[in-house]
C-alpha positions as CSV (number, residue, x, y, z in Angstrom):
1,X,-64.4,19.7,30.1
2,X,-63.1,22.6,31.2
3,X,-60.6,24.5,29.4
4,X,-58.0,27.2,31.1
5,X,-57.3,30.4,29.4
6,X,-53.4,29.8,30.6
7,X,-53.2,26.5,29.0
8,X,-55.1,27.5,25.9
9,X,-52.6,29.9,26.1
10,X,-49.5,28.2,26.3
11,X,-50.9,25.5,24.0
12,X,-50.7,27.7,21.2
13,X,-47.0,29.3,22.1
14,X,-45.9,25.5,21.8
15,X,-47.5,25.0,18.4
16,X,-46.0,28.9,17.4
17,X,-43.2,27.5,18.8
18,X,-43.2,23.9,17.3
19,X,-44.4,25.7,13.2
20,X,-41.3,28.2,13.7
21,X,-38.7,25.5,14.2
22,X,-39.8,23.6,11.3
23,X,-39.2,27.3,9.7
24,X,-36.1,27.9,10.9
25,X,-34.7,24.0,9.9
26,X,-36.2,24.3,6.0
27,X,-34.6,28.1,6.1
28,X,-31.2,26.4,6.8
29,X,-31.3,23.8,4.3
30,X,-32.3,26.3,1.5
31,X,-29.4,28.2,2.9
32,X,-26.9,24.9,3.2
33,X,-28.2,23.9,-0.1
34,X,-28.5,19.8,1.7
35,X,-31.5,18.3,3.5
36,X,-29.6,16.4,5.6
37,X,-26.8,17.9,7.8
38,X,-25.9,16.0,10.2
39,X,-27.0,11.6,10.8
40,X,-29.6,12.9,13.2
41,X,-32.2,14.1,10.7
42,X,-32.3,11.2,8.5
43,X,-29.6,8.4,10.0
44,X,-30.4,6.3,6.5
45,X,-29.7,9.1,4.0
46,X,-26.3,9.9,6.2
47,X,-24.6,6.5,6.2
48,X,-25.5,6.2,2.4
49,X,-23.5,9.6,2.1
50,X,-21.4,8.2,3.9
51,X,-20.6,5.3,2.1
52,X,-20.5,7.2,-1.0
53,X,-18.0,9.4,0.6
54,X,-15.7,6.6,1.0
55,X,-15.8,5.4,-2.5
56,X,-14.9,8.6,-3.5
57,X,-12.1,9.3,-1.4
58,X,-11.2,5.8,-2.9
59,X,-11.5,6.1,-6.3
60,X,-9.2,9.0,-5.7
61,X,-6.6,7.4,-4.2
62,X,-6.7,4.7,-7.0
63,X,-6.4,7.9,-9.2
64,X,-3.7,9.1,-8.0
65,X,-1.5,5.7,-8.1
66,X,-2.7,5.4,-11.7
67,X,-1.1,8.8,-12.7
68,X,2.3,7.7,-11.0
69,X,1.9,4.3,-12.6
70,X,1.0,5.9,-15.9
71,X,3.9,8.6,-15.8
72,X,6.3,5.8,-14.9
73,X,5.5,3.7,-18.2
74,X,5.7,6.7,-20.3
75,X,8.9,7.4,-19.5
76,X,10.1,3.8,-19.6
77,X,7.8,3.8,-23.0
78,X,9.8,6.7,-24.3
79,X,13.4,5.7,-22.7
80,X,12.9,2.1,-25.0
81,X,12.2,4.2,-28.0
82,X,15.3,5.8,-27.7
83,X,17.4,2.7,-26.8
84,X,15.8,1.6,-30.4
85,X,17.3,4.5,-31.8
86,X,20.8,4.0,-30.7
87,X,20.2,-0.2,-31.8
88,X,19.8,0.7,-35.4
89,X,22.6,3.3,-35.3
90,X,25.1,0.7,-34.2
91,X,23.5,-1.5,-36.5
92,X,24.6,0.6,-38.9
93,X,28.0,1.7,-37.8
94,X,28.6,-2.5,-37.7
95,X,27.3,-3.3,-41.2
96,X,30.1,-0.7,-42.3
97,X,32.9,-2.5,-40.3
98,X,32.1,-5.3,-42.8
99,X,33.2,-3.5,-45.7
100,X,36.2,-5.4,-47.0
101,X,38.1,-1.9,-48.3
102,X,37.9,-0.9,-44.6
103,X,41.8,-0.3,-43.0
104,X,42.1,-1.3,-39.2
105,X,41.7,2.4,-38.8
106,X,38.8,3.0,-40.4
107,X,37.3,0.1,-38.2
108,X,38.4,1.2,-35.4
109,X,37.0,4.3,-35.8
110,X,33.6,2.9,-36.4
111,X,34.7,0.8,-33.1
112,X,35.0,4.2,-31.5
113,X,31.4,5.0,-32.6
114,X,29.8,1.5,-31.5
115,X,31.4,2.0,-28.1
116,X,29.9,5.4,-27.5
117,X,26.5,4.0,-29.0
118,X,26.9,1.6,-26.1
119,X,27.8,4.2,-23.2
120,X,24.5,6.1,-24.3
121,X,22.5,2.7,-24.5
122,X,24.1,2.6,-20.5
123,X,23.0,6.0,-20.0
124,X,19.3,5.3,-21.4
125,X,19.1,1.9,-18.7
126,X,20.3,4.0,-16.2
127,X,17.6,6.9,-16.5
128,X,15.5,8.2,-14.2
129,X,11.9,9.6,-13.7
130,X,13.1,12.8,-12.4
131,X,12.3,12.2,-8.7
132,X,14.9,10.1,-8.0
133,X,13.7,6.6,-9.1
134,X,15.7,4.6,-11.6
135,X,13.1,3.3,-14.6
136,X,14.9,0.0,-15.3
137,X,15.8,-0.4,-11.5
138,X,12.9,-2.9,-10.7
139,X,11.6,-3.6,-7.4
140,X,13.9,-0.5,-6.3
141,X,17.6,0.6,-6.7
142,X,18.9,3.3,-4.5
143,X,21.7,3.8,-7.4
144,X,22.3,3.2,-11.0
145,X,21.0,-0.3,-11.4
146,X,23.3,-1.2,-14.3
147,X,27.0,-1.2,-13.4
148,X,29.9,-1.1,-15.9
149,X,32.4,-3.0,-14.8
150,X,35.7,-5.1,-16.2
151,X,33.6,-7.8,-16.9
152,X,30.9,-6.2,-18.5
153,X,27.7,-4.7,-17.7
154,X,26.0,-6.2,-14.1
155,X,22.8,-5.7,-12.8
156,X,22.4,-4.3,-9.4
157,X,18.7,-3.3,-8.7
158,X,16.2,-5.7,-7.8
159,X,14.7,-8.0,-10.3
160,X,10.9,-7.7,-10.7
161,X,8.5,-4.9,-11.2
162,X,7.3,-2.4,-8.9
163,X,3.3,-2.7,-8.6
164,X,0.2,-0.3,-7.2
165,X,-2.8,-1.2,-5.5
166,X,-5.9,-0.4,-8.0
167,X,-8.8,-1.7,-9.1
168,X,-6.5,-3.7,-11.6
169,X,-2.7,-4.7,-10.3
170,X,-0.5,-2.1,-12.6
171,X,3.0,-2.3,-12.7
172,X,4.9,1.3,-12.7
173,X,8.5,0.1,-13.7
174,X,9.8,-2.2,-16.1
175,X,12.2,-5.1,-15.4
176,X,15.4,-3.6,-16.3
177,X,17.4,-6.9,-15.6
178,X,14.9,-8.6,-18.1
179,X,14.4,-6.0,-20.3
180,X,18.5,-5.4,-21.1
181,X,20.5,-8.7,-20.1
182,X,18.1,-11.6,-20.7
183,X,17.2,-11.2,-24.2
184,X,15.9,-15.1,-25.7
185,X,19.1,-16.3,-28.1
186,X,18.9,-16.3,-31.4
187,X,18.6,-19.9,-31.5
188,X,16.9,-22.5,-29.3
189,X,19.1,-23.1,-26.8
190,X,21.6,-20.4,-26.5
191,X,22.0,-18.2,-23.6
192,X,19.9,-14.8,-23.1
193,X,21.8,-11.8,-24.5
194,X,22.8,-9.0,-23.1
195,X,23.0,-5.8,-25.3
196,X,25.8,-4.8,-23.4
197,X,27.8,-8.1,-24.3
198,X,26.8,-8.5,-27.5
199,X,28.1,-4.5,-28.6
200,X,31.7,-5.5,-26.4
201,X,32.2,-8.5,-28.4
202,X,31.2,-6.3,-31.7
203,X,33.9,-4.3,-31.0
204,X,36.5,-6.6,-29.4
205,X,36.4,-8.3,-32.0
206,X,36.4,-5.8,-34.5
207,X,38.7,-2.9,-33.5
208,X,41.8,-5.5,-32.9
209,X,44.0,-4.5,-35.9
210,X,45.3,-7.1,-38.7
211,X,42.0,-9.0,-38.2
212,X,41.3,-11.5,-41.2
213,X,38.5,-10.5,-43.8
214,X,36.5,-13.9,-42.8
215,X,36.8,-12.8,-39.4
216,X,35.5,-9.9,-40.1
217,X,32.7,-11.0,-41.9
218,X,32.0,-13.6,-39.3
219,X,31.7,-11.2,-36.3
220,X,29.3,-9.0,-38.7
221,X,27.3,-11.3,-39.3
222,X,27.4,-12.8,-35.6
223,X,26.7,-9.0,-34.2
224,X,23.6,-8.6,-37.0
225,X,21.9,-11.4,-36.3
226,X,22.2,-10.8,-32.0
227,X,21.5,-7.1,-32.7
228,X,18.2,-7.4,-34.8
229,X,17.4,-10.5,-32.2
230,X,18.1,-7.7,-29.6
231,X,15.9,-5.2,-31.5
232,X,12.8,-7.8,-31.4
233,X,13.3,-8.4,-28.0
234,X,13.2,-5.0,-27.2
235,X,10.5,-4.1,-29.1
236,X,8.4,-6.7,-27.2
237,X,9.2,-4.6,-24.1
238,X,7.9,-1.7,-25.6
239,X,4.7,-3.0,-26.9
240,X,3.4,-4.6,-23.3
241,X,4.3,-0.7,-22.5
242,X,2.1,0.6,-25.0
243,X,-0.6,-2.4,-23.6
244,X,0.2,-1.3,-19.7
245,X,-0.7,2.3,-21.1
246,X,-3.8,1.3,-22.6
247,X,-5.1,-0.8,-19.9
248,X,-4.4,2.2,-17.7
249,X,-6.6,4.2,-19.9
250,X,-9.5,2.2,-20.0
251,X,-9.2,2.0,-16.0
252,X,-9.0,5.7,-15.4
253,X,-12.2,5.9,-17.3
254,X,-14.0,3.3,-14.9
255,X,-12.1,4.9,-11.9
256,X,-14.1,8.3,-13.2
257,X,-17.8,6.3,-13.5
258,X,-17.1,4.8,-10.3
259,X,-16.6,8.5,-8.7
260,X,-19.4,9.7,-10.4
261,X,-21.8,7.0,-9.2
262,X,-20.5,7.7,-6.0
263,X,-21.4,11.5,-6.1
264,X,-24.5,11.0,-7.5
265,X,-25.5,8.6,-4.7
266,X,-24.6,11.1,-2.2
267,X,-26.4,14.0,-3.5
268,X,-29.4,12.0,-4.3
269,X,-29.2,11.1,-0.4
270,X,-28.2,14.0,1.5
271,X,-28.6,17.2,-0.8
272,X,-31.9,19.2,-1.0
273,X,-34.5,19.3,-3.4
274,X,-34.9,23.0,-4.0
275,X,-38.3,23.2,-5.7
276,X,-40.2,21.7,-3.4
277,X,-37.9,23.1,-0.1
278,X,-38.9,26.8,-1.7
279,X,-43.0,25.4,-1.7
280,X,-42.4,23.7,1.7
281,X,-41.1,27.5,3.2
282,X,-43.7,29.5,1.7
283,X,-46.6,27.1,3.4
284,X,-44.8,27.7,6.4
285,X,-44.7,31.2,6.5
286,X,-48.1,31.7,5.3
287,X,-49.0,29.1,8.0
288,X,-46.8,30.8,10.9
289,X,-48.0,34.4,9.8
290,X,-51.3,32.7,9.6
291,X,-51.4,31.3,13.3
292,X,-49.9,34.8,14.7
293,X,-52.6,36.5,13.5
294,X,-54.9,34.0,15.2
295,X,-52.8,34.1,18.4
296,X,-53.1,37.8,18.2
297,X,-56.5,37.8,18.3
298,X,-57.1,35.6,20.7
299,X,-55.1,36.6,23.3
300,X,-57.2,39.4,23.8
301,X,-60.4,37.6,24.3
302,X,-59.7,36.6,27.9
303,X,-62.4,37.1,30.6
304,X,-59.7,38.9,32.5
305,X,-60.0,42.3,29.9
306,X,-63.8,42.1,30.1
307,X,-63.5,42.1,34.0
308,X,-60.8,44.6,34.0
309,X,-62.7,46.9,31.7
């Protein structure tokens, strides 16, 4: 067989050529810190990136809604334990209507009290997160959702709870019709209690001067027993708070393995392994520098030089 010089030649360029590339590429993934850049030099490795991309981007996003879901409750959490507050106040100020000594003035006075007591207890349904949104206003109220009108207190806002997409279904309001007007009786069979009704007739029929003293004693008793029925009822919507908050908790934590998994998965597919990149570029230089020298030497041992000479 009979072998050219110009295609012994340009033989070797290629393979210089072909050990140089494979230099440059392993100089850029030290450099990029990933062994795979772009789908075309490992299409496997890139779609599992990919993939894990996308979990990550989504566990994220459930993230995020958790937050808003868990900064909702908190507040709704926290605006209950203040409604408890202004429960055992008036409570209070009604146990000392019942004192028999009491003038119609001093009762009314306490009246006075009870009725403010309620206008805060108003003013606690009515509260907002501090971006707008009413707490108690359900599904969505684009005012307050509890109106005080002549006959009472009304619910305007949309019944229900407000929910996010997550992993689990959370809910980020509180049923404000529910959770104020539609307390159980406090016996089988009687209609749900409002707080707002039951503090009215408190002090309707309290406050009215020359009021009997069995009267009296009946709507103290009366208001008690729907307060502390009130009080239970309320404190039931609290606690699923408290459970909404945990739940939330233990989901935030799975959200965060899930993200992690995710990231390892996409480093294990995509990013470089720096040990043996640093050995792979050091075989290759000595090999380039290596075939150079050869190249270089060769080159000069064509018959050409010997004829020219």
């Amino acid at each position: 067989m009979r072998v050219a010089t110009y295609s012994a030649y340009q033989n070797t360029i290629n393979q210089l050529q072909t050990r140089q590339r494979s230099l440059q590429t392993t100089q850029e993934q030290l450099t990029s810190g990933k062994r795979v850049s772009k789908p075309s030099d490992d299409p496997v490795a890139a779609a599992t990136a990919e993939r894990a991309l996308a979990a990550m981007a989504k566990a994220d996003a459930q993230k995020r809604a958790l937050q808003a879901a868990r900064s909702s409750t908190q507040l709704s959490e926290s605006a209950l334990s203040d409604a408890g507050e202004l429960l055992q106040q008036s409570r209070e100020a009604l146990v000392g209507m019942g004192n028999a000594t009491y003038t119609d003035s001093e009762r009314a006075n306490l009246a006075d009290k009870i009725k403010g007591l309620r206008d805060q207890l108003l003013g606690v349904a009515n509260r907002t997160d501090g971006s707008g949104a009413y707490l108690f206003g359900g599904q969505g109220a684009s005012s307050p959702p509890f109106v005080d009108g002549a006959t009472g207190v009304t619910y305007q806002g949309s019944a229900g709870d407000t929910l996010v997409a997550t992993e689990s279904t959370l809910s980020t309001s509180i049923d404000g019709q529910q959770a104020w007007l539609q307390a159980p009786g406090t016996n089988a069979g009687d209609p749900p209690l409002s707080i707002f009704k039951v503090l009215d007739t408190a002090i309707n029929s309290l406050s009215a001067p020359g009021v009997s003293s069995q009267d009296v004693a009946a709507a103290v008793k009366t208001g008690i027993s729907d307060l502390d029925t009130f009080n239970n009822h309320l404190l039931a919507v609290r606690a699923r708070a408290g459970e909404a908050l945990n739940r939330m908790d233990q989901l935030e934590q799975r959200i965060a393995d899930s993200k992690l998994a995710s990231q390892t998965e996409k480093s294990n597919a995509e990013d470089l392994d720096m040990v043996q990149a640093i050995s792979d570029f050091q075989n290759q230089q000595t090999g380039y520098d290596a075939a150079l020298k050869a190249y270089s030497l060769v080159q000069r041992m064509s018959l050409f030089n010997y004829i020219s000479g």
